[in-house]
PDB file with SEQRES, HELIX, SHEET and CRYST1 records, atoms N, CA, C and O in Angstrom:
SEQRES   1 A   70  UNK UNK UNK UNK UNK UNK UNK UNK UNK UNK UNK UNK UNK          
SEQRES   2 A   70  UNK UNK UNK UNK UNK UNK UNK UNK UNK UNK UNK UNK UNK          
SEQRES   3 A   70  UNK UNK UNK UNK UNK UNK UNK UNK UNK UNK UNK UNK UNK          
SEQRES   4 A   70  UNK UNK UNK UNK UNK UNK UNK UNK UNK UNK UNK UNK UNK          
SEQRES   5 A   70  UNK UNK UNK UNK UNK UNK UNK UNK UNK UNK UNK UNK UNK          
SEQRES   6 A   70  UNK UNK UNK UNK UNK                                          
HELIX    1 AA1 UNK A   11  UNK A   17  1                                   7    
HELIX    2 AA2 UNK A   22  UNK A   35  1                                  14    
HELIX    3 AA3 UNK A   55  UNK A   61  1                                   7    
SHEET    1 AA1 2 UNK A  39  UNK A  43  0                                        
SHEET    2 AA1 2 UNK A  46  UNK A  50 -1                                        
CRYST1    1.000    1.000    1.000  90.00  90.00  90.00 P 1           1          
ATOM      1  N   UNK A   1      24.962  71.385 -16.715  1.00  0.00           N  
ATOM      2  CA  UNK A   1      23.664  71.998 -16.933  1.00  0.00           C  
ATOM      3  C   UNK A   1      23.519  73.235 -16.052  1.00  0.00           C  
ATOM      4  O   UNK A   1      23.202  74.304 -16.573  1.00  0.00           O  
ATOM      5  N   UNK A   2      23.717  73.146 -14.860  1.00  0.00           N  
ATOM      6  CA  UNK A   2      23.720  74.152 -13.815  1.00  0.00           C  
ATOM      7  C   UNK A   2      24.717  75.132 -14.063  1.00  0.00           C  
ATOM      8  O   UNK A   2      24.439  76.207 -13.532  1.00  0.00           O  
ATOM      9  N   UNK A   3      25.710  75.119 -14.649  1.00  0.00           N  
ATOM     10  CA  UNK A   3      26.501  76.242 -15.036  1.00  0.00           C  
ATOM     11  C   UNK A   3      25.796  77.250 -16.184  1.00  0.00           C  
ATOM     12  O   UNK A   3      25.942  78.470 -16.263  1.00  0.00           O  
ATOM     13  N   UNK A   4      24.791  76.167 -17.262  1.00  0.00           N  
ATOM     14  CA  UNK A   4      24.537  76.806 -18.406  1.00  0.00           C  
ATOM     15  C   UNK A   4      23.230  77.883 -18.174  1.00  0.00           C  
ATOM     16  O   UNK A   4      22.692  78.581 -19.033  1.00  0.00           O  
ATOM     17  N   UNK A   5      22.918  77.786 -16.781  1.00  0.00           N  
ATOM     18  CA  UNK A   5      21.953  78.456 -16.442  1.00  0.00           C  
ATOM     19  C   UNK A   5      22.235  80.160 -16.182  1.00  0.00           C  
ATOM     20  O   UNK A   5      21.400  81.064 -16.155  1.00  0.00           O  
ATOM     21  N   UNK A   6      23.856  80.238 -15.991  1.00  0.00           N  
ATOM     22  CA  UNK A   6      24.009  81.637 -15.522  1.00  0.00           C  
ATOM     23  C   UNK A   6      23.415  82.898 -15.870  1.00  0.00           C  
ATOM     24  O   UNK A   6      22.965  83.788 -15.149  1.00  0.00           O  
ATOM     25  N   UNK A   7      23.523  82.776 -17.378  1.00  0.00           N  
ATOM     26  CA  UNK A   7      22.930  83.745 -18.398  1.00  0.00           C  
ATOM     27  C   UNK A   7      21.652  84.044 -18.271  1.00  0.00           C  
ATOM     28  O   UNK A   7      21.115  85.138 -18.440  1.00  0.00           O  
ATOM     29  N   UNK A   8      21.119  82.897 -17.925  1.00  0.00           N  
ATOM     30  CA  UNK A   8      19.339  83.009 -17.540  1.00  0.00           C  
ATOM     31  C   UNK A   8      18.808  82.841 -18.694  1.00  0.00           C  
ATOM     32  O   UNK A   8      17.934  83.618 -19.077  1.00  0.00           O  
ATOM     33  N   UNK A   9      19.414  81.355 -19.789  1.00  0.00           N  
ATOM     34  CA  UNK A   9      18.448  80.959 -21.071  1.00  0.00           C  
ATOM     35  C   UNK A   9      16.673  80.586 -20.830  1.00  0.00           C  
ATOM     36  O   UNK A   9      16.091  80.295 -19.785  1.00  0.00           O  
ATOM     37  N   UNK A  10      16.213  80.710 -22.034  1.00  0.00           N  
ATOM     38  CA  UNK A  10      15.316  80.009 -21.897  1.00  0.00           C  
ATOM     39  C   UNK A  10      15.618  78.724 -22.112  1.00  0.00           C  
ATOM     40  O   UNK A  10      16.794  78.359 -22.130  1.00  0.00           O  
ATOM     41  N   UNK A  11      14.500  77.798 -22.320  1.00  0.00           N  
ATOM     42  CA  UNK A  11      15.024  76.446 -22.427  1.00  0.00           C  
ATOM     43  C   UNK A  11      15.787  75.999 -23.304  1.00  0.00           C  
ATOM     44  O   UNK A  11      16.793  75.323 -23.088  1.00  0.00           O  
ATOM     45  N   UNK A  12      15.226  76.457 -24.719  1.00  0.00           N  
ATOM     46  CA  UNK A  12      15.616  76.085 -25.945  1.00  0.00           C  
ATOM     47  C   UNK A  12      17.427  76.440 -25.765  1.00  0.00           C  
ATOM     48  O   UNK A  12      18.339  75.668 -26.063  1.00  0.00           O  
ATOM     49  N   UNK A  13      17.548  77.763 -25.222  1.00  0.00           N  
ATOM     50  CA  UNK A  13      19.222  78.420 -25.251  1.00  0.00           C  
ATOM     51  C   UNK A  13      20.086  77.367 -24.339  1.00  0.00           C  
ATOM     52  O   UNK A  13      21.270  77.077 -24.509  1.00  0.00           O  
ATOM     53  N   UNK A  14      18.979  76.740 -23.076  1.00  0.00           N  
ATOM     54  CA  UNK A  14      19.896  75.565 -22.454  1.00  0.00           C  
ATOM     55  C   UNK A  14      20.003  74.336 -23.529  1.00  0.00           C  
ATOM     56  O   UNK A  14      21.013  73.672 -23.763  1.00  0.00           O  
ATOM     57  N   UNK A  15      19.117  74.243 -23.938  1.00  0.00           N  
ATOM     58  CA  UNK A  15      19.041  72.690 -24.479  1.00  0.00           C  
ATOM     59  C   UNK A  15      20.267  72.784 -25.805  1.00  0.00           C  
ATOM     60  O   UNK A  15      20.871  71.807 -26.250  1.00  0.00           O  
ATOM     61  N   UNK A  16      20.423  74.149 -26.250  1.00  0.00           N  
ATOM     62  CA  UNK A  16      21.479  74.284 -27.210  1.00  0.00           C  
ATOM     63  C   UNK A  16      22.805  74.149 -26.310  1.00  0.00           C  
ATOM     64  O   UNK A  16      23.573  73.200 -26.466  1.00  0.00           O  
ATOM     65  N   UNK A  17      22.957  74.853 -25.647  1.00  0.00           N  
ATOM     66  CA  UNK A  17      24.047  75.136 -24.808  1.00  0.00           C  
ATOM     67  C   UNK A  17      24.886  73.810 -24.161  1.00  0.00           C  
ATOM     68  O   UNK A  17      26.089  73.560 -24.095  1.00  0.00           O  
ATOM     69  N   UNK A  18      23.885  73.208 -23.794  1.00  0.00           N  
ATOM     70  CA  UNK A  18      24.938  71.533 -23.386  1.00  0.00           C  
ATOM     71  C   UNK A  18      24.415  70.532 -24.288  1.00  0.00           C  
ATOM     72  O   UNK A  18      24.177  69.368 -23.968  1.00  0.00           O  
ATOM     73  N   UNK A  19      24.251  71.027 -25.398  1.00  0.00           N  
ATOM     74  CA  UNK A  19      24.038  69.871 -26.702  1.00  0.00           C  
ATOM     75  C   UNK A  19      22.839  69.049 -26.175  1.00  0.00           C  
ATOM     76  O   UNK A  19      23.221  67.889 -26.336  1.00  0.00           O  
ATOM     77  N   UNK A  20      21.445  69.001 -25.566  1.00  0.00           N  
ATOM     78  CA  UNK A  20      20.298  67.789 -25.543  1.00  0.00           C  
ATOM     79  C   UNK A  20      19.343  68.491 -26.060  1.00  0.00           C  
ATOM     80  O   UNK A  20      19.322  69.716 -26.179  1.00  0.00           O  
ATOM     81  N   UNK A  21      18.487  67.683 -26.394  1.00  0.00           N  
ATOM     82  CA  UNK A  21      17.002  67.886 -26.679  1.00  0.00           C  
ATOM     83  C   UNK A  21      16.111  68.839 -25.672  1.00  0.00           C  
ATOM     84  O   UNK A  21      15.930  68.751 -24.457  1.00  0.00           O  
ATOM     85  N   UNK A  22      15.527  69.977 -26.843  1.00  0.00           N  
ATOM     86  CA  UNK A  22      14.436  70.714 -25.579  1.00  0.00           C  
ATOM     87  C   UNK A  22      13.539  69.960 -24.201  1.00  0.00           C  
ATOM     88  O   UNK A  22      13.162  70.398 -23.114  1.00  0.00           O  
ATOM     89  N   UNK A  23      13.465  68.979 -24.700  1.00  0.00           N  
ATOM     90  CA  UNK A  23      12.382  67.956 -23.765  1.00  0.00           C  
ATOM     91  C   UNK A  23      13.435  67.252 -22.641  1.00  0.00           C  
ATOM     92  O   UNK A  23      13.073  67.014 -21.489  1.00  0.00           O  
ATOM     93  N   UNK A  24      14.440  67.033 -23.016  1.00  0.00           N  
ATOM     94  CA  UNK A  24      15.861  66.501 -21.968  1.00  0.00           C  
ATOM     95  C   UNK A  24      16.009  67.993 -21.417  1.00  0.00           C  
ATOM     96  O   UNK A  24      15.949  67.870 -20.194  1.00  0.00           O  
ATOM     97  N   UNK A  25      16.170  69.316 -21.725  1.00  0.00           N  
ATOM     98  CA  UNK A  25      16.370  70.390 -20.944  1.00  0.00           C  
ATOM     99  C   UNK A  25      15.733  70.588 -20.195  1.00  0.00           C  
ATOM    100  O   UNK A  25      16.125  70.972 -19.093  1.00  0.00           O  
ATOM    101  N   UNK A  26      14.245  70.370 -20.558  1.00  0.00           N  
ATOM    102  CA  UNK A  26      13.611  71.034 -19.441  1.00  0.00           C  
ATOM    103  C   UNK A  26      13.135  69.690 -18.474  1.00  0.00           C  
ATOM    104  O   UNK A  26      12.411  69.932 -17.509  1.00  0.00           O  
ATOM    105  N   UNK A  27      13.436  68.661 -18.672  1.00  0.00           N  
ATOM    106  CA  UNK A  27      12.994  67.499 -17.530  1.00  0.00           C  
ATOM    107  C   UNK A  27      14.857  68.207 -16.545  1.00  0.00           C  
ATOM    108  O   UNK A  27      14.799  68.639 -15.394  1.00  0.00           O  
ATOM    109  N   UNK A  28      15.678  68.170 -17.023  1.00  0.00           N  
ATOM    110  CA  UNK A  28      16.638  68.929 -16.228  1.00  0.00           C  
ATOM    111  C   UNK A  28      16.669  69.823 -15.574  1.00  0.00           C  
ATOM    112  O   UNK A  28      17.167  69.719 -14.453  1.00  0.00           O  
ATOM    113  N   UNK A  29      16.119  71.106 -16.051  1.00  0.00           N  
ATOM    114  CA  UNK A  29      15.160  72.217 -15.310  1.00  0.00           C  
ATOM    115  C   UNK A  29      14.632  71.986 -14.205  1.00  0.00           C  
ATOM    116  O   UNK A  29      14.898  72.497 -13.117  1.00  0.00           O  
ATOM    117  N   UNK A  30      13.265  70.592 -14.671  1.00  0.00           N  
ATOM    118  CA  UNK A  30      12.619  70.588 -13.121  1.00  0.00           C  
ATOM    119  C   UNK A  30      13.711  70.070 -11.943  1.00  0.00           C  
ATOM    120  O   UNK A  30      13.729  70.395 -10.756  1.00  0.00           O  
ATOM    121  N   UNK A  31      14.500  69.270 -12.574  1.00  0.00           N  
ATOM    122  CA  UNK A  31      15.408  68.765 -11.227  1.00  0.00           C  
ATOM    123  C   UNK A  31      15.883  69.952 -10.570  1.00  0.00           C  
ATOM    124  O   UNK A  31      15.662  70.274  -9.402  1.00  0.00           O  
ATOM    125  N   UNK A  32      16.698  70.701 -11.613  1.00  0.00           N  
ATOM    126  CA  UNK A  32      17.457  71.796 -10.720  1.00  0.00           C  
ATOM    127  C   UNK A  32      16.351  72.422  -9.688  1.00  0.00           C  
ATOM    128  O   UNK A  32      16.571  72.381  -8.477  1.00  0.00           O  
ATOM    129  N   UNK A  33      14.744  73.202 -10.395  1.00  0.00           N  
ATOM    130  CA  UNK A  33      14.155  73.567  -9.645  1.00  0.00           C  
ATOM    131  C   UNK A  33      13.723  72.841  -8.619  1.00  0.00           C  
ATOM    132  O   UNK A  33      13.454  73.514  -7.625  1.00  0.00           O  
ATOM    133  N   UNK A  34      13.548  71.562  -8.514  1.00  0.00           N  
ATOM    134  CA  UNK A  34      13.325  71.042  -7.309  1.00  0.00           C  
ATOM    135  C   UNK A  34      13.618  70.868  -6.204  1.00  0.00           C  
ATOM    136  O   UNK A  34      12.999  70.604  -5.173  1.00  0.00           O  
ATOM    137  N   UNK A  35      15.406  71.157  -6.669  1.00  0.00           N  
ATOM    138  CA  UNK A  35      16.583  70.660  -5.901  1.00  0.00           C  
ATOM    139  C   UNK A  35      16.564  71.968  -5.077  1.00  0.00           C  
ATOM    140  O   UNK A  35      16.649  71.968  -3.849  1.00  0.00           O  
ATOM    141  N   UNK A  36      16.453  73.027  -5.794  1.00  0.00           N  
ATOM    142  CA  UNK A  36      16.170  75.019  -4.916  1.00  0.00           C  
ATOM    143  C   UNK A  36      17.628  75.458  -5.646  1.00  0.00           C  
ATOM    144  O   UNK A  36      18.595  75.968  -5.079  1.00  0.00           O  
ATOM    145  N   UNK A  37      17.503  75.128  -6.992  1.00  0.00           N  
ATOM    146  CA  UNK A  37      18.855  75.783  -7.486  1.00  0.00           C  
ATOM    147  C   UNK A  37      19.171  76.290  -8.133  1.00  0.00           C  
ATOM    148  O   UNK A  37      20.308  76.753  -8.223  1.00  0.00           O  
ATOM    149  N   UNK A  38      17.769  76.483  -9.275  1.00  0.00           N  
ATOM    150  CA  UNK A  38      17.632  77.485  -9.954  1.00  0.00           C  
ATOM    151  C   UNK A  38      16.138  77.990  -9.930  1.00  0.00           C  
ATOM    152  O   UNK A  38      15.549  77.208  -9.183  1.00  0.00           O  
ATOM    153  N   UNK A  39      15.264  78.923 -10.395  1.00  0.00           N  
ATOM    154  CA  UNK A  39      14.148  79.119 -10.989  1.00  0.00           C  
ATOM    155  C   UNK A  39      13.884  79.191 -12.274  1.00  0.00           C  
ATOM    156  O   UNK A  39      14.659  79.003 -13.211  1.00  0.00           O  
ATOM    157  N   UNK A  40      12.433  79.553 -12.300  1.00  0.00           N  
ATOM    158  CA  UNK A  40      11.867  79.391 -13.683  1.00  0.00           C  
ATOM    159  C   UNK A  40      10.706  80.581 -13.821  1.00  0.00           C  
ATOM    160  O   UNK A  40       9.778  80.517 -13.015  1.00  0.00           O  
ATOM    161  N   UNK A  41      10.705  81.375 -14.540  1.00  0.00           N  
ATOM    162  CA  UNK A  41       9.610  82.227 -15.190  1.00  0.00           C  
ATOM    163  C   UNK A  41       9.095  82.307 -16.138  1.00  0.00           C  
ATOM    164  O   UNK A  41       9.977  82.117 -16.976  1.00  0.00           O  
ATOM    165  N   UNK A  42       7.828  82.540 -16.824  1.00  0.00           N  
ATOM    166  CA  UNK A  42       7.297  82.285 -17.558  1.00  0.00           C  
ATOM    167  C   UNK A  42       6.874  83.818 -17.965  1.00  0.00           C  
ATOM    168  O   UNK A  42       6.171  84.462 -17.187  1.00  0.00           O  
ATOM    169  N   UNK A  43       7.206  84.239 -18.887  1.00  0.00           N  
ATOM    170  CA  UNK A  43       6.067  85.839 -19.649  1.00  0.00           C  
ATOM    171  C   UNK A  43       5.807  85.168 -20.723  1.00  0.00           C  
ATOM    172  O   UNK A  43       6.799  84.691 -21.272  1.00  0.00           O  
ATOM    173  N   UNK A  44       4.875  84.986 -21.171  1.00  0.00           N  
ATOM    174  CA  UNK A  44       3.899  84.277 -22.100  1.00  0.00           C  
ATOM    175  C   UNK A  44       4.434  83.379 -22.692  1.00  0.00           C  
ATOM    176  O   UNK A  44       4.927  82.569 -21.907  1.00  0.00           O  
ATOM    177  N   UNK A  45       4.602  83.080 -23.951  1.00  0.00           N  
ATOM    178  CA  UNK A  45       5.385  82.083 -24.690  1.00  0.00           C  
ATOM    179  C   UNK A  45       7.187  81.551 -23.887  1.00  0.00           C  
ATOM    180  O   UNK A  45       7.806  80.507 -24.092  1.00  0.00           O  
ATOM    181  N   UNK A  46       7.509  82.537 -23.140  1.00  0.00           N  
ATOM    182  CA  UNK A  46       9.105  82.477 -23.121  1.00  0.00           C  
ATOM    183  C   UNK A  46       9.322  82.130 -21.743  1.00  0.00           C  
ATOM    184  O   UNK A  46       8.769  82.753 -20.837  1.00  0.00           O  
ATOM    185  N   UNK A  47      10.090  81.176 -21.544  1.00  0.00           N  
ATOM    186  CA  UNK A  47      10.642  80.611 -20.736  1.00  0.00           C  
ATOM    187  C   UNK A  47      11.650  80.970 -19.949  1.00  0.00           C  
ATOM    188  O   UNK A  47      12.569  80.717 -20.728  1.00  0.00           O  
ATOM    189  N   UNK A  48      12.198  81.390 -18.937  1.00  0.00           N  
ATOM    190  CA  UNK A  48      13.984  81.660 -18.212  1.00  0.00           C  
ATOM    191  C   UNK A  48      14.241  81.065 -17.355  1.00  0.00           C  
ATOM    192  O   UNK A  48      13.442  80.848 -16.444  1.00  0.00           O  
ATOM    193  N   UNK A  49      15.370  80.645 -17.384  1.00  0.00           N  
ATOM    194  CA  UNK A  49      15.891  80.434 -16.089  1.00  0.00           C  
ATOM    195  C   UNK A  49      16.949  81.043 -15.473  1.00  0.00           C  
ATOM    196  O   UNK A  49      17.683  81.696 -16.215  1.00  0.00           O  
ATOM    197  N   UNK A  50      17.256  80.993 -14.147  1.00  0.00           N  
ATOM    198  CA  UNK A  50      17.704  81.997 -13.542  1.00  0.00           C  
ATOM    199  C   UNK A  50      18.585  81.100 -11.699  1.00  0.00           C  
ATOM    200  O   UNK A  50      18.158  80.256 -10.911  1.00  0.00           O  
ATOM    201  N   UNK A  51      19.772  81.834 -11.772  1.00  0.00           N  
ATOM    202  CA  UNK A  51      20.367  80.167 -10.821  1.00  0.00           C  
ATOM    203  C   UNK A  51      19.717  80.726  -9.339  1.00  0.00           C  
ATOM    204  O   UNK A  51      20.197  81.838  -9.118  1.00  0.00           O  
ATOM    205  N   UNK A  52      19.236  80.511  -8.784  1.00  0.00           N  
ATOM    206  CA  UNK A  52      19.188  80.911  -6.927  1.00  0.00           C  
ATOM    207  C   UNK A  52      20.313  81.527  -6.217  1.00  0.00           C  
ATOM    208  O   UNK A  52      21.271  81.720  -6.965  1.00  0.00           O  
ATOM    209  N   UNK A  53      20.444  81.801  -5.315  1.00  0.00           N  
ATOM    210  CA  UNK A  53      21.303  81.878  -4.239  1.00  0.00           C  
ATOM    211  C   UNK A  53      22.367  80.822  -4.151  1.00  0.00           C  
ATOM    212  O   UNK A  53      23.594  80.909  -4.119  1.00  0.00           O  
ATOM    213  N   UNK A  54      21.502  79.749  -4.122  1.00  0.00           N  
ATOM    214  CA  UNK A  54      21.759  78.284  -3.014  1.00  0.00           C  
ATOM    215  C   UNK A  54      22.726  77.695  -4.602  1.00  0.00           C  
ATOM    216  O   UNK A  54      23.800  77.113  -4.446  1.00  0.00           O  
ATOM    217  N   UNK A  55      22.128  77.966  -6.113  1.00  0.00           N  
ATOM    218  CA  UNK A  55      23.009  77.354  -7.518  1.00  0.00           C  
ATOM    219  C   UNK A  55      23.854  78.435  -7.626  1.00  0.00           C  
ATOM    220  O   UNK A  55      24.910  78.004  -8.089  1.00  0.00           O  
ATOM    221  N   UNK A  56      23.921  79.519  -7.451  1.00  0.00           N  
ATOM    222  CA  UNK A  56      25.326  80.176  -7.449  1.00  0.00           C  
ATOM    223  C   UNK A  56      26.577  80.050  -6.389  1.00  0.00           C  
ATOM    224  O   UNK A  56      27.753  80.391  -6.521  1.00  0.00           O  
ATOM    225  N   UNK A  57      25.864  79.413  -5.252  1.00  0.00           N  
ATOM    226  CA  UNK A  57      26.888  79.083  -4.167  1.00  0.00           C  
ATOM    227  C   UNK A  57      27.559  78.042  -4.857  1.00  0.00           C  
ATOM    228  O   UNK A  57      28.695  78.292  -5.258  1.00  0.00           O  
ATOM    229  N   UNK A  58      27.018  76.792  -5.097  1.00  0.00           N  
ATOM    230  CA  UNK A  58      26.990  75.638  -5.746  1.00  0.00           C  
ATOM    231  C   UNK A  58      28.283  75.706  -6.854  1.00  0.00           C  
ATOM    232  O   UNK A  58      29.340  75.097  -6.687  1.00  0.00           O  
ATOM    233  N   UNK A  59      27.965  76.596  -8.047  1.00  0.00           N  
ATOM    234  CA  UNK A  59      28.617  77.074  -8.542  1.00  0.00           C  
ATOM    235  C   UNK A  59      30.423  77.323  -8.360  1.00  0.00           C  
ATOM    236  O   UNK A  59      31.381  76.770  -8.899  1.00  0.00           O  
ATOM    237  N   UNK A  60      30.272  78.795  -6.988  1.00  0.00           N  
ATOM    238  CA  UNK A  60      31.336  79.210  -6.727  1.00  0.00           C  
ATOM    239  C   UNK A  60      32.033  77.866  -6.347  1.00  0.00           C  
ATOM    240  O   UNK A  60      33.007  77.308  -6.853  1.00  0.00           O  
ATOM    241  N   UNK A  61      31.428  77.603  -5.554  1.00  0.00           N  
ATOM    242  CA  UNK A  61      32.464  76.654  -4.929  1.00  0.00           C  
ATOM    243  C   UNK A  61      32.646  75.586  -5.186  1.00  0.00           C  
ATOM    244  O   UNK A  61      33.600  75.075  -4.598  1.00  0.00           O  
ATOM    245  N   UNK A  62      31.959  74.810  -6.045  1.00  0.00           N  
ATOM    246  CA  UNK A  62      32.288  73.614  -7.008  1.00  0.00           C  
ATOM    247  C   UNK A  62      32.125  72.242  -6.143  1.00  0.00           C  
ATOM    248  O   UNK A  62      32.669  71.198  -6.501  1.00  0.00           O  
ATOM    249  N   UNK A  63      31.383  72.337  -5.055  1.00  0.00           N  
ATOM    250  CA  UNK A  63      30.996  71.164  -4.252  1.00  0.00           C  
ATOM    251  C   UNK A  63      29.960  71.281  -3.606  1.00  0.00           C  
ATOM    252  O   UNK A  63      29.635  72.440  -3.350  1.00  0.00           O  
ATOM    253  N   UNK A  64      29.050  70.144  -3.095  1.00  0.00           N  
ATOM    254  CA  UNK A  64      27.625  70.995  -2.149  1.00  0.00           C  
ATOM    255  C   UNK A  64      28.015  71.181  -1.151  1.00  0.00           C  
ATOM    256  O   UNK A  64      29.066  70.799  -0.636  1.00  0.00           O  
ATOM    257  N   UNK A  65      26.933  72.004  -0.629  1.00  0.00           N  
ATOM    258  CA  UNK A  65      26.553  72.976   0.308  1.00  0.00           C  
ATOM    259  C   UNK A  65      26.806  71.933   1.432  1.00  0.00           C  
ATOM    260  O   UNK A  65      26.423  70.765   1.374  1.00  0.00           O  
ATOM    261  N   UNK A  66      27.437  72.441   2.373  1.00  0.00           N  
ATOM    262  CA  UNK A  66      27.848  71.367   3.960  1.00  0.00           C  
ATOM    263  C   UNK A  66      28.832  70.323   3.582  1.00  0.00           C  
ATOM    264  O   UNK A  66      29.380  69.643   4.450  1.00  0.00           O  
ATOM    265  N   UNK A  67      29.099  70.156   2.206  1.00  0.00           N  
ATOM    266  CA  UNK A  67      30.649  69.560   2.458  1.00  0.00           C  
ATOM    267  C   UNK A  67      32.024  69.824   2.372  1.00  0.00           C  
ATOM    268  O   UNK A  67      32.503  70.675   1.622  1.00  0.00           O  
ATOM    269  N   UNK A  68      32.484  69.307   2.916  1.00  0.00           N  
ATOM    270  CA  UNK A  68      33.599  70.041   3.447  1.00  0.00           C  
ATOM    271  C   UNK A  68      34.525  69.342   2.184  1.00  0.00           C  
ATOM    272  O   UNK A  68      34.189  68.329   1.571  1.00  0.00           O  
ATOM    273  N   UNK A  69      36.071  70.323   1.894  1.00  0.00           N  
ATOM    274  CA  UNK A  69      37.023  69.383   1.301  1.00  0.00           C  
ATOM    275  C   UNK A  69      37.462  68.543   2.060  1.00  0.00           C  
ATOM    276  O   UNK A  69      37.383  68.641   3.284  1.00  0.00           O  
ATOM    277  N   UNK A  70      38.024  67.530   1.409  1.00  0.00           N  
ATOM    278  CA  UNK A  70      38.860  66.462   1.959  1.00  0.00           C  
ATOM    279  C   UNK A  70      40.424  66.730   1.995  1.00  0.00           C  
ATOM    280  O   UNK A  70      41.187  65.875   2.445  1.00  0.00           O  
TER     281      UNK A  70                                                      
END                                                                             
């Protein structure tokens, strides 16, 4: 899900993008936003999202933040 955010879909473009339901995308959404890993904007009807700092680190490096490899 957090990868499908790069582009900065709205919801509907996530909820296509990893195959779930608009209503499963965006309960996913709030997690990420909760978590500080992506955002969310709103211009009237349309929705985006957009990854943070902290979900593009995430990203690069393919493990969280403070752990180390093994």
């Amino acid at each position: 899900m957090l990868g499908a955010v790069v582009d900065a879909p709205s919801t509907s473009q996530l909820a296509e993008a990893v195959g779930v339901s608009v209503a499963s995308a965006s309960q996913h959404a709030a997690i990420l936003r909760a978590a500080g890993l992506i955002t969310t904007d709103r211009a009237g009807p349309a929705v985006r999202h957009a990854l943070t700092p902290l979900g593009e680190h995430l990203l690069r490096e393919g493990r969280p933040v403070g752990v180390s490899p093994r």
